[in-house]
C-alpha positions, 0 to 999 in steps of 0.5 A, spaced: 978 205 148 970 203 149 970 196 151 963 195 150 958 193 145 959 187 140 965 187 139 967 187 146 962 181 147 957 184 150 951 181 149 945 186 151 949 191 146 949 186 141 941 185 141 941 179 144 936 178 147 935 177 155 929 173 156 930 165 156 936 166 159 939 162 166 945 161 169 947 157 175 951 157 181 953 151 185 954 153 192 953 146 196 960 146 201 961 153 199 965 157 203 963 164 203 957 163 199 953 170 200 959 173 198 960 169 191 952 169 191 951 176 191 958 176 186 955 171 181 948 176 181 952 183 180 956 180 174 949 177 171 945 183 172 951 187 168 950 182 163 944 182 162 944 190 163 939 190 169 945 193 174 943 200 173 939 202 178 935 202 184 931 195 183 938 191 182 941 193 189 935 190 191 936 184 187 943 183 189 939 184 198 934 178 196 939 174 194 944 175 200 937 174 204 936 168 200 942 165 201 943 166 208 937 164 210 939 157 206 946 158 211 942 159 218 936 155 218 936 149 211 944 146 212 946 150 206 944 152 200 945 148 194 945 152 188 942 159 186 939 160 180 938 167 175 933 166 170 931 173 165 924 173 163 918 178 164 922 177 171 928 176 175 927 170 177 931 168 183 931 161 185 935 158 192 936 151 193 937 149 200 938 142 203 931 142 208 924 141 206 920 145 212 918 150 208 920 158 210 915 162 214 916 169 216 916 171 223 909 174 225 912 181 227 918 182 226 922 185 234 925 192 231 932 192 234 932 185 234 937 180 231 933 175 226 927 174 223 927 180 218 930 176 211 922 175 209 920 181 211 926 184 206 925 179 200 917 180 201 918 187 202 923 189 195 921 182 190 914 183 187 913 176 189 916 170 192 914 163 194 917 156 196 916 149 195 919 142 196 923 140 192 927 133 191 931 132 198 930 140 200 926 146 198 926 151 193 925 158 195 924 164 190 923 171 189 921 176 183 922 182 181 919 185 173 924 185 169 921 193 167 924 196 174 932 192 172 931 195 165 927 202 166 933 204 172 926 207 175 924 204 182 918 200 182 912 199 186 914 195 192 910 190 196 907 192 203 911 197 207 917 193 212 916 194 219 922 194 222 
C-alpha cells in the first residue's frame, strides 16, 4: 500500500509549497539534545522532501555541530530553528553572548576545535550574532542541493 502523496498527509505530494515554512525545537535542559536535534531535522527534511541526497546528511552534521558547540562552549542550546526558503536556514540559540570564533588552524588528530571548519566547510554560509541573553549561530545551504539530490559547490577546502 503506498503511504505517500495527499492522501496520506504529505505535504510536498500535495503541492504545498516549502518556502516560508519553520519549525522549532525547544532543547533548553534537554538531555540528549544532538540526538532530538539531528531527530527533529531528518524528520523535517523528509517533510519538506529535501532528504534525498548528499546535502541533507550534510544538513543533519551542521546541525549536530551547532548543537554541540551550543552543549560545550555557550551553557546549552536553547532552540533549533529550520526555515525553508531559497535556504535551509538553521538557526541555534544558545545562552552565551561571546560570539564563535574558529580556531585559526585546526591540529589534524586532535580532538576539538573542528565544528567551524565543518559547518564552514558543508553550508554555503553561516554567521552569529547577539541575541537577547545569548547568541544565535546560523548556517545555509541553497535550497537547489536538498531538492536537486545533486551535491553542491562547497566552501573552501577543510583542512583536518
Amino acid at each position: 500500500m503506498d503511504t505517500t502523496g495527499a492522501a496520506a498527509g504529505d505535504p510536498r505530494r500535495a503541492g504545498v509549497p516549502v518556502t516560508g515554512q519553520r519549525r522549532r525545537l525547544a532543547l533548553r535542559s534537554v538531555r540528549g539534545a544532538v540526538g532530538k536535534g539531528r531527530d527533529f531535522t531528518r524528520q523535517t527534511l523528509r517533510d519538506w522532501g529535501w532528504d534525498r541526497g548528499e546535502s541533507a546528511e550534510d544538513a543533519l552534521l551542521v546541525v549536530s555541530e551547532l548543537v554541540t558547540n551550543a552543549a560545550l562552549h555557550a551553557r546549552g542550546c536553547h532552540e533549533l530553528v529550520l526555515t525553508a526558503g531559497e535556504t535551509l536556514r538553521i538557526d541555534v540559540l544558545d545562552g552565551a553572548r561571546a560570539l564563535p570564533r574558529p580556531r585559526a588552524v585546526p591540529r589534524p588528530g586532535v580532538p576539538g576545535g573542528h565544528g567551524l571548519h565543518i559547518v564552514q566547510r558543508l553550508s554555503d554560509r553561516w554567521g552569529s550574532y547577539a541575541h537577547g541573553t545569548g547568541k544565535v549561530v546560523w548556517a545555509e545551504i541553497e535550497a537547489s542541493r536538498l531538492a536537486d539530490r545533486q551535491p553542491g559547490p562547497r566552501n573552501a577546502p577543510f583542512a583536518g
